[in-house]
C-alpha positions, 0 to 999 in steps of 0.5 A: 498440463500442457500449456505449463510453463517454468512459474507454473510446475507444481511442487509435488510433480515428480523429478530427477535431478542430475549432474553432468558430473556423475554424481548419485541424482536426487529422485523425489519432487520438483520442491525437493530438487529446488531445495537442493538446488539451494544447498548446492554450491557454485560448481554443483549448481553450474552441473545440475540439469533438472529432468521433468516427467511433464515436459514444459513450454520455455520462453522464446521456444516453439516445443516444450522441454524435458530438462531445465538448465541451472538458471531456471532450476535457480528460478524454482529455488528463487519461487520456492524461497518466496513462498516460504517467506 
């Protein structure tokens, strides 16, 4: 998947969600941490990082990256919740 981009990650890849905070991470899929995502509130949100094991291509970057912010992690929630619908 090496031209993957943010719309294009597959529910069942592997992940791990952190928190610059220290908390417990969440170890299981990219569907899993975007369902958590959604469960978080504010400031959880605002401190969650989503590590990848494919890295993927961000818009207006030359490399691809390993760690999503919170506002591509709120993309995947927002992608997962209009497929479920």
């Amino acid at each position: 998947m090496a031209g993957a981009t943010l719309a294009e990650i597959p529910w069942d890849q592997a992940a791990t969600m952190i928190d610059l905070e220290g908390r417990v991470p969440i170890i299981g899929t990219i569907r899993e941490c975007a369902l958590h995502f959604t469960l978080y509130k504010p400031h959880a949100r605002e401190n969650a990082r989503l590590l990848l094991t494919v890295p993927v291509h961000r818009e207006g970057r030359a490399t691809r990256t390993w760690l999503l912010e919170p506002a591509e992690i709120a993309v995947l929630a927002a992608r997962l919740n209009e497929e479920e619908q």
